[in-house]
C-alpha positions as CSV (number, residue, x, y, z in Angstrom):
1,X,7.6,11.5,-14.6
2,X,5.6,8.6,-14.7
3,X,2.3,8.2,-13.1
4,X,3.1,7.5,-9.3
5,X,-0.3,5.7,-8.1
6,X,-0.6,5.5,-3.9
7,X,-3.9,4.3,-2.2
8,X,-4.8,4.3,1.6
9,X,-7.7,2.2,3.1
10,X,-10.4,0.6,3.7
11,X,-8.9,-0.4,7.4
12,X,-11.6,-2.5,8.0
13,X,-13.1,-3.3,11.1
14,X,-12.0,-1.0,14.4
15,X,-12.1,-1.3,17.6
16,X,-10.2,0.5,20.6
17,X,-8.4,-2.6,22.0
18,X,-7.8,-4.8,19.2
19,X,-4.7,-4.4,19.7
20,X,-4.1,-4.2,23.3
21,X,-7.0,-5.1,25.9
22,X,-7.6,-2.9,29.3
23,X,-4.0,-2.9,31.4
24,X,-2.6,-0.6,34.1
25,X,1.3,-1.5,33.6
26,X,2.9,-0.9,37.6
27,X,6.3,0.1,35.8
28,X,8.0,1.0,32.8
29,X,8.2,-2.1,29.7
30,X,6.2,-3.3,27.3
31,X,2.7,-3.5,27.2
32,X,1.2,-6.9,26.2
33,X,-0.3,-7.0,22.6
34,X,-3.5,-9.3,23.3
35,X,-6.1,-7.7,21.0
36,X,-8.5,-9.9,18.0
37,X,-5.6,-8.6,15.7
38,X,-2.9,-10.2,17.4
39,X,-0.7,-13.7,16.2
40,X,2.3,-14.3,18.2
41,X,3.3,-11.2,19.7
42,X,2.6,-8.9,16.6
43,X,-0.6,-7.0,15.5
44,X,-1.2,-8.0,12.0
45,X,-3.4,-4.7,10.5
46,X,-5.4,-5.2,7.2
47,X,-3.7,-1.9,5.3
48,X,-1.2,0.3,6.5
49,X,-3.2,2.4,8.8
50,X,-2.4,4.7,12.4
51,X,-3.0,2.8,16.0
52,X,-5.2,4.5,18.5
53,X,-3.9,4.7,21.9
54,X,-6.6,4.9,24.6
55,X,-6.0,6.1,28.3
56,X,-6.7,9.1,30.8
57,X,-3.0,8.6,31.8
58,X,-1.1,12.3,30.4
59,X,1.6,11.9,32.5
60,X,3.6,9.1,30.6
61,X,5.3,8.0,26.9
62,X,4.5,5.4,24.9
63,X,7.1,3.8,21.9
64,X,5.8,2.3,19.3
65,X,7.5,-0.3,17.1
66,X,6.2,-2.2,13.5
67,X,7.1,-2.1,10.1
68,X,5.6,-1.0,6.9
69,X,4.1,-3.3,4.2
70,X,7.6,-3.6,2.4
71,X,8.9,-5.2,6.4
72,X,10.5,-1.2,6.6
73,X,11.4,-0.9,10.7
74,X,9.1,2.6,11.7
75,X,9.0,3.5,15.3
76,X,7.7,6.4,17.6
77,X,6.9,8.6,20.8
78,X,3.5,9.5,21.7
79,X,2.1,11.0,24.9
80,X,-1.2,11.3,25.0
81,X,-3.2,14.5,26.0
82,X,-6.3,13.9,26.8
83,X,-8.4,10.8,26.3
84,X,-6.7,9.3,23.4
85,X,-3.8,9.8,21.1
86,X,-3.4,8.5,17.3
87,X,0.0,7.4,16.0
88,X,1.4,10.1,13.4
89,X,2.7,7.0,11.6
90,X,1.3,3.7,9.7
91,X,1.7,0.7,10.3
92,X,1.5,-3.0,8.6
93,X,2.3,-4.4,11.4
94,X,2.7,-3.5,15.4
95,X,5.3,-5.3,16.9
96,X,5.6,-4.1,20.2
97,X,4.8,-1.1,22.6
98,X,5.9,0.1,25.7
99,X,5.8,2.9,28.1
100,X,8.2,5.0,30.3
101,X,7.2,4.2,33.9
102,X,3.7,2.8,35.6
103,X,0.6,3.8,34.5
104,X,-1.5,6.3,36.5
105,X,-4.9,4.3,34.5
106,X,-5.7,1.9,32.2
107,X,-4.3,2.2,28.5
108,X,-5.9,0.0,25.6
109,X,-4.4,0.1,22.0
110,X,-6.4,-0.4,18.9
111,X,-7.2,1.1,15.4
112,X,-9.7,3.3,14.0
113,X,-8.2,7.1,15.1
114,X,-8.3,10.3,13.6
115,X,-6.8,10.3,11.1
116,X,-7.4,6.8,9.8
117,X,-4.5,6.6,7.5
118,X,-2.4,8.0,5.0
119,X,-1.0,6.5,1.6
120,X,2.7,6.3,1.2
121,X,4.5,9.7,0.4
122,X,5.2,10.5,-3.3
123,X,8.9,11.8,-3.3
124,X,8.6,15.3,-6.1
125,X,11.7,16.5,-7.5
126,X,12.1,20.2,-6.6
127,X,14.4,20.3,-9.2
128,X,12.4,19.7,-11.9
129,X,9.2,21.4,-13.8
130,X,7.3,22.6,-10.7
131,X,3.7,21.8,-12.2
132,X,2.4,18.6,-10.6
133,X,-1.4,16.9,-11.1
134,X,-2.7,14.9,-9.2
135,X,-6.1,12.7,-9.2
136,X,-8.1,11.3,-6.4
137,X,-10.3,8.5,-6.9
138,X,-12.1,7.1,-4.5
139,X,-14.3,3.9,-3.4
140,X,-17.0,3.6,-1.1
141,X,-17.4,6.4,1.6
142,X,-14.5,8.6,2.7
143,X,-13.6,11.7,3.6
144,X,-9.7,12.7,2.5
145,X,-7.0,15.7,2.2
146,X,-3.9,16.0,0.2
147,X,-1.1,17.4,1.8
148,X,2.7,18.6,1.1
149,X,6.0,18.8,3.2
150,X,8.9,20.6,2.7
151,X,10.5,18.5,5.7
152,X,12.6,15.7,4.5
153,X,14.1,12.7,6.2
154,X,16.7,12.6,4.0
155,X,17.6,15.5,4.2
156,X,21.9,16.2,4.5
157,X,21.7,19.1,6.6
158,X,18.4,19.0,8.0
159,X,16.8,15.5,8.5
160,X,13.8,15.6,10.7
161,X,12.4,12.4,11.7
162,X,9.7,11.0,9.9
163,X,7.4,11.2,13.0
164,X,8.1,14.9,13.1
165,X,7.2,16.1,9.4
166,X,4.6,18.8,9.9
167,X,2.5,18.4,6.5
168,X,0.4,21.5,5.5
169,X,-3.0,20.7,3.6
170,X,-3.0,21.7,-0.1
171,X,-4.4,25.6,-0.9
172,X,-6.9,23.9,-2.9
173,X,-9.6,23.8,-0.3
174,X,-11.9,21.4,-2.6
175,X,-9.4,18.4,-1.9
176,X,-9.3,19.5,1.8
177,X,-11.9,17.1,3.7
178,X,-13.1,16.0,-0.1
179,X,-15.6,12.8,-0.5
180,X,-15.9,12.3,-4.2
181,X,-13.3,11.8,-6.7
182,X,-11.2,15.0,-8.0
183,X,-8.7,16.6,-9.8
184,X,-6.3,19.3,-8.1
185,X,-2.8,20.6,-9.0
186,X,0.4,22.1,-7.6
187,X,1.8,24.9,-9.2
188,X,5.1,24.9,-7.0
189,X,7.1,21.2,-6.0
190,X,7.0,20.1,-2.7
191,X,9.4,17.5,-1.8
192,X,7.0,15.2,-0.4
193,X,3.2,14.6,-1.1
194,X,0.5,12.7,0.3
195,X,-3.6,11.8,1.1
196,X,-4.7,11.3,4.4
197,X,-8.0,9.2,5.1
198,X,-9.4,11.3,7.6
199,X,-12.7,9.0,8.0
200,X,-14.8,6.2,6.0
201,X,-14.9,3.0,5.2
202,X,-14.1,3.1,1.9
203,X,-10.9,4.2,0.2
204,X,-8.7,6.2,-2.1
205,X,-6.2,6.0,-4.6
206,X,-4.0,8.8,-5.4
207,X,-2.3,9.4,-9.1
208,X,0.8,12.4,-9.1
209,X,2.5,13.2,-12.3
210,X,5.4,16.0,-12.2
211,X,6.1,18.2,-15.4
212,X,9.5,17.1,-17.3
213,X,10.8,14.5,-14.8
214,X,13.3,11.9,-16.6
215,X,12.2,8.4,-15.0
216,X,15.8,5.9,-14.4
């Protein structure tokens, strides 16, 4: 196939309640999004990166709600347990958040988590030639790690949500928590790919070409 180029990052400036500022909500609705990053109602995020949920509260669910650089709708269900909990999705944009019931402490919402971000998933074709390279470059200071899914949306008979797809870091342990730019391979097709920006400010961009895959 053609070279299918993916990037992640930098996600600028963080802060724990850019999004959301210190609130105790007394009952279940939204939370108010009154953070630096918000413009009528809606977080506006610098690059697609994963909100940071801040609160002592373990008790409760929070739903998430934005949309993805192309305006794509992506929502989810977190429950934090401990201190802090980091969305398992990116988002462009956060258009609103709310929880199950009142708060048992104060929540704030911002960016900045662990992971940072992730670029967009590369759909393989497990059908195909299962040799796949793929190249990492990267800018400015970063620590990433490329990982596969066999769990697939899409799926007919087994969709999982895409909240829900467990993605396993790659075998090849020098792209696993890597800070300069490399070269790494897989010798089987998984149906999804991806680099997650565990930490930096800096950022990556991620180049996959699969073996004997006709473009359309």
């Amino acid at each position: 196939m053609r070279p299918v180029t993916v990037t992640a990052g930098p996600v600028g400036s963080t802060a724990a309640n850019n999004i959301a500022l210190s609130q105790t909500p007394s009952g279940a609705g939204p939370i108010t999004l009154n953070g630096s990053l918000v413009t009528g109602g809606v977080a506006v995020l610098s690059t697609p990166q994963r909100i940071l949920i801040t609160t002592t509260d373990t008790t409760h669910t929070f739903t998430v709600t934005g949309t993805t650089p192309t305006g794509t709708l992506v929502t989810e269900i977190l429950q934090n347990a401990g201190t802090s909990i980091t969305s398992q999705l990116d988002y462009k944009t956060v258009t609103s958040i709310s929880v199950n019931a009142g708060l048992t402490a104060a929540v704030t919402v911002g960016n900045g988590g662990t992971p940072l971000a992730a670029t967009p998933w590369v759909r393989l074709d497990e059908w195909a030639n299962a040799q796949v390279g793929i190249q990492i470059n990267v800018t400015g200071t970063v620590s990433y790690t490329v990982q596969s899914t066999m769990d697939d949306p899409n799926s007919a008979t087994n969709p999982v949500t895409p909240s829900a797809v467990q993605w396993v870091n790659t075998n090849d342990t020098n792209v696993v928590n890597a800070t300069s730019s490399l070269q790494t391979n897989y010798l089987f097709s998984p149906i999804f790919a991806r680099v997650l920006l565990n930490s930096g400010s800096g950022s990556i961009t991620a180049t996959f070409v699969q073996a004997n895959v006709a473009n359309r």
